[in-house]
N, C-alpha and C positions, 0 to 999 in steps of 0.2 A: 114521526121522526124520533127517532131515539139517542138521546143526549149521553155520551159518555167523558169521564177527565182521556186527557193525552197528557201525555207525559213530555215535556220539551225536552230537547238538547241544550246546552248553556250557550254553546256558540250562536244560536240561531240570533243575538240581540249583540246589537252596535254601540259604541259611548254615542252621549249626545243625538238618539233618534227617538223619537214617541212610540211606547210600547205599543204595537201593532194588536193587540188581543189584550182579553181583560186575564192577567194571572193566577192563579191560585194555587195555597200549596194543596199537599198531599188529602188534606183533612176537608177541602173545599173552599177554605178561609181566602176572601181576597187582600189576594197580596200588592197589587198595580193595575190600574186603572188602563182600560186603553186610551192613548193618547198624553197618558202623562211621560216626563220626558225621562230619558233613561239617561244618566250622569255615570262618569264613569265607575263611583263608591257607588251607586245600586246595584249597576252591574256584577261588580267583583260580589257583593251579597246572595246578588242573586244565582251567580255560575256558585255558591255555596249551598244551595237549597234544591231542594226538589220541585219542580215548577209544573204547573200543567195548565192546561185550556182548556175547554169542554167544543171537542165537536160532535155533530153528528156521524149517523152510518155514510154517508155520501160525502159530506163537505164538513172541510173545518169553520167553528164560526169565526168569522171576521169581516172587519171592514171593509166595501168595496175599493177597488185597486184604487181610486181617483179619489177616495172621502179625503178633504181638505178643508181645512178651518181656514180662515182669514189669518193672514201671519203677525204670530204676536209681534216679532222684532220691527215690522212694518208698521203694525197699529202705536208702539212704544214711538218709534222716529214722527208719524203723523201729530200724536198728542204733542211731543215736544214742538211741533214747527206749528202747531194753534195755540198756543201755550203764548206765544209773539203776540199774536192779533188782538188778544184777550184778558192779555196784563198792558197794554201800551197805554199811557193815562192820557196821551195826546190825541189826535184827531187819526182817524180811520184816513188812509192813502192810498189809492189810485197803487202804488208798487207793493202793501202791504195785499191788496187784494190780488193782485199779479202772482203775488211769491204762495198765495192761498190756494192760485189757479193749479199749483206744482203736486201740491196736496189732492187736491181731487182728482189730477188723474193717476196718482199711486190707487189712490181708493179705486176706482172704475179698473184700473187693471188685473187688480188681484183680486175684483170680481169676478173678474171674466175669466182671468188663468187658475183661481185657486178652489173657488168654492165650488160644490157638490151638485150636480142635478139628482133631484130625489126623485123617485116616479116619475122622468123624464121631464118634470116640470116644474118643481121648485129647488130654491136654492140654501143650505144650510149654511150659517155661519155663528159663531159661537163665541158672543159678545158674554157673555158669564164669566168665560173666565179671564177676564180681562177686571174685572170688578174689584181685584186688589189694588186698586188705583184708587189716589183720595179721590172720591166723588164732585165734581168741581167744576162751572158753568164752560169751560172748555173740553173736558173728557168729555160731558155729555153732546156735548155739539160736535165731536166726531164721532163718538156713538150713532146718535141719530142720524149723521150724513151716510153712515155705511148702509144703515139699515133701510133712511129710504129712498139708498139709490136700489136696491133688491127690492124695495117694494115696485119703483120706478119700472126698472128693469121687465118686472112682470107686469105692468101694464102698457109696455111697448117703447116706453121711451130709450132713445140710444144717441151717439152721436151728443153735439151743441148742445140740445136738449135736457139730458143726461146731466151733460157738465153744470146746466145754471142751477138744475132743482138741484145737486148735490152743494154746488157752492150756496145757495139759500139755506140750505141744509147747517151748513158751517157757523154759519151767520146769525141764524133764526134769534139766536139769544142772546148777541151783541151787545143789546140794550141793557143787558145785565149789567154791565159794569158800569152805569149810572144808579145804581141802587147801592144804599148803603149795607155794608158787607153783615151786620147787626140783623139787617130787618132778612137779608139771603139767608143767614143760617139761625134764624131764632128758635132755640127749641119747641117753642110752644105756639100757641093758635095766634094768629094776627090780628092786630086791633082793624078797626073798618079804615082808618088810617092808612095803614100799613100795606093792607090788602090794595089799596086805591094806588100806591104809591107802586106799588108789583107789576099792579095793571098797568103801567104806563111802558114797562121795558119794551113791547113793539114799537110802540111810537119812537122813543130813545132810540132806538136801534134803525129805523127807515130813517130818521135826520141824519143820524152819523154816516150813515154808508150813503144816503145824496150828497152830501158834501164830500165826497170818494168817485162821485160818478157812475156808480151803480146801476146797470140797467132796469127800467122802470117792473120788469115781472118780479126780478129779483127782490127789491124794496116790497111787491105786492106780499112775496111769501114772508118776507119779515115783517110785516105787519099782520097778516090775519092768519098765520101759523095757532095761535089761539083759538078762532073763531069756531063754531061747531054748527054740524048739519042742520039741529034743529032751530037754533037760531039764539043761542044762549051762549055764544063766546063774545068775546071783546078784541080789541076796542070799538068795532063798528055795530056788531051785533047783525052780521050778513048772514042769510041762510042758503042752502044746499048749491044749487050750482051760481050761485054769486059770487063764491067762493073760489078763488082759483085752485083747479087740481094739486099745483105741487101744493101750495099751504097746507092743504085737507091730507095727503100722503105725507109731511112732516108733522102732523097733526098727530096720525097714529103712530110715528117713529119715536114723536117726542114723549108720549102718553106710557109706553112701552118698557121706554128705558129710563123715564123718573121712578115708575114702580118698581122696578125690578134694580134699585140704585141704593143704599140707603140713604137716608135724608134726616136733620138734625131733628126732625120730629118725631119720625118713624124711622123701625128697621124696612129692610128692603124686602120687597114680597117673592115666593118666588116665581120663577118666571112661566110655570104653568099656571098657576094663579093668577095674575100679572093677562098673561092671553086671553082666559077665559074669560076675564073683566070684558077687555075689549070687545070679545063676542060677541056677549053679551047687553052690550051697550047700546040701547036704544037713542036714536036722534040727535047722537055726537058726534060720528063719522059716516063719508059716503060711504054704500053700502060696496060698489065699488071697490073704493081702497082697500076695505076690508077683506072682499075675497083675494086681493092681489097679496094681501099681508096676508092671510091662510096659506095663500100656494108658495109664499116666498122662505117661509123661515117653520124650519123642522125642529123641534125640538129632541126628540127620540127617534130618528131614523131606524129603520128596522136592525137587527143586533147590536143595538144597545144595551147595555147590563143597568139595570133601573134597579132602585127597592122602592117599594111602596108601603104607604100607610100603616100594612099592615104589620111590617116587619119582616115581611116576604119578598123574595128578589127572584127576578127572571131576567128575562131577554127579549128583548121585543121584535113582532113577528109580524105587525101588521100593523099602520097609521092610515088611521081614517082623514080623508080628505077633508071632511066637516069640522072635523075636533080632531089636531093633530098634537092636542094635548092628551087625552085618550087613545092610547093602542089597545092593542093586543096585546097582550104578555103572555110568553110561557114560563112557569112558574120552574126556578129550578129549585132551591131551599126555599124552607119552611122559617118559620116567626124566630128558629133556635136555630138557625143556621144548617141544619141537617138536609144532605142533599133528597132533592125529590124524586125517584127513578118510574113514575110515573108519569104518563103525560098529564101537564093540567094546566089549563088557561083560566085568562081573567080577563073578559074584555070591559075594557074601563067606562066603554060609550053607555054600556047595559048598566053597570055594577059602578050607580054612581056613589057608593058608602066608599068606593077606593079610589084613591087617588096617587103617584109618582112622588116619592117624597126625595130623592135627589136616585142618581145614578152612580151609588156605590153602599156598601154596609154600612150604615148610619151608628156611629157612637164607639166604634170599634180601632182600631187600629192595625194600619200595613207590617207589613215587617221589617220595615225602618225606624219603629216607633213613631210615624207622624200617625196625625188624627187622619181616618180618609172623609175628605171634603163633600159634601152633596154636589151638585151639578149647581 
């Protein structure tokens, strides 16, 4: 396949739509991100510059006609209406969990209508960049219910079912707001104290929402959402299938999205990082869950504009179902930005010295003078 620039038309781009292809001008240099949103001052910029995309001899590259993200404007309305349940200092209510019911099924809808089947089996959604949000025991608690009703999703559940592990999902960390807000954001290591007092938010969390009326599975995933396969979570310390399912799938949603969050101790990892923890993880999670979290969440769907490690950027051409942290990449510039008119690949599975260091030219800047963001 033989990659050359195309030259755009100006009109081809609307106000207010997400640039459909990754830009560049004359020289190769990326100028817009595909998927960042096109306002109507970038555009007038842009219908000023010389624009191009890189397609092949056959097909231009682009995103498949259906690739859709989860909708920020929907995820922004979601956080504000948990944002209620989460700051109320009074007792958890029977209408508060009612008006939470409303929330979960915006979520399961714009699963179902918006997000991507990848290799006709998993589903992408693109919780990163959602991340400029102060990190906060309510953002992550609709984090985690998006992701694992997708993990859900992929191990069959639908329907009622659906609804409770994502409303557990909501909830999981309830208990949090019986901790005092010192010992939540300490920058530094917790006394044994401290740690002991953390450890209690499941329990904290299954009394307040029984006092709510709570159906009894739903209290089970707020309580042992902690617990782990091998038999080293708390507070019970249950092992493998003692475990209720959804807890062990909010398990890995929750694991996922603390890492990849920042946190007052640490910066946030990034999210290929972040997966291959998970992978990797010996006698924490069903094994199970696991492969339903591999088929559910893509990180780099095929023509994606990646750089990696090296300094090198390509396109990606191929996600292994094992490690869809690792593609295939064709390489198109080199470490100095010079384009490559040569074929050359990097498969990441083999070549593990490399690795995705975001999906845009790191350290550089658009031609709006913003910085362009990693993935």
């Amino acid at each position: 396949m033989n990659l050359v620039f195309e030259r755009l038309p100006s009109a081809f781009l609307a106000n207010d739509q997400q640039a459909p292809l990754d830009l560049f001008d004359a020289n190769g240099l990326l100028l817009l991100m595909r998927g960042q949103l096109i306002t109507d001052w970038i555009r007038k910029r842009l219908a000023r510059s010389e624009v191009y995309t890189l397609r092949s001899e056959k097909n231009i590259i682009k995103p498949p006609a259906n690739d859709k993200v989860f909708c920020k404007d929907l995820y922004c309305d979601i956080v504000g209406s948990i944002w209620n349940i989460y700051h109320d200092a009074g007792l958890i209510t029977p209408e508060q969990i009612s008006q939470t019911m409303i929330s979960i099924e915006w979520i399961i809808k714009e699963i179902q209508d918006k997000c991507l089947y990848i290799d006709s089996n998993s589903l992408r959604v693109d919780l990163t960049s959602f991340k400029e949000h102060d990190y906060s025991t309510f953002v992550h608690a609709v984090n985690v219910a998006i992701l694992s009703a997708l993990i859900a999703r992929e191990l069959g559940y639908k329907g009622q079912r659906l609804r409770y592990l994502t409303l557990g999902a909501i909830l999981h960390d309830i208990g949090k707001i019986k901790i005092p807000c010192e010992i939540l954001n300490k920058p530094g290591p917790l006394s044994k104290s401290e740690l002991t007092m953390i450890k209690l938010h499941p329990l904290e969390g299954e009394e307040m929402l029984r006092n709510a009326g709570v159906l009894p599975n739903i209290l089970s995933i707020v309580r042992h959402h902690h617990e782990r396969w091998g038999g080293k979570g708390y507070p019970d310390g249950l092992r493998g299938p003692e475990i209720r399912l959804e807890a062990q799938i909010i398990a890995v949603a929750d694991v996922y999205d603390a890492l990849t969050a920042d946190r007052p101790y640490r910066k946030a990892l990034p999210p290929y990082h972040a997966l291959e923890m998970i992978f990797t993880t010996e006698n924490d999670f069903n094994p199970r869950v696991i492969q339903g979290f591999r088929k559910s969440i893509n990180l780099y769907p095929k023509n994606t504009f990646v750089t990696l490690n090296t300094g090198e950027s390509g396109i990606v051409v191929g996600v292994p179902t094992s490690f869809p942290t690792r593609p295939l990449v064709r390489l198109m510039f080199d470490r100095n930005g010079k384009y490559i008119d040569k074929e050359t690949y990097v498969d990441l599975l083999n070549e593990l010295t490399y690795f995705i260091q975001g999906s845009s030219i790191n350290n550089t800047k658009d031609l709006f003078g913003q910085k362009v963001e990693p993935y």
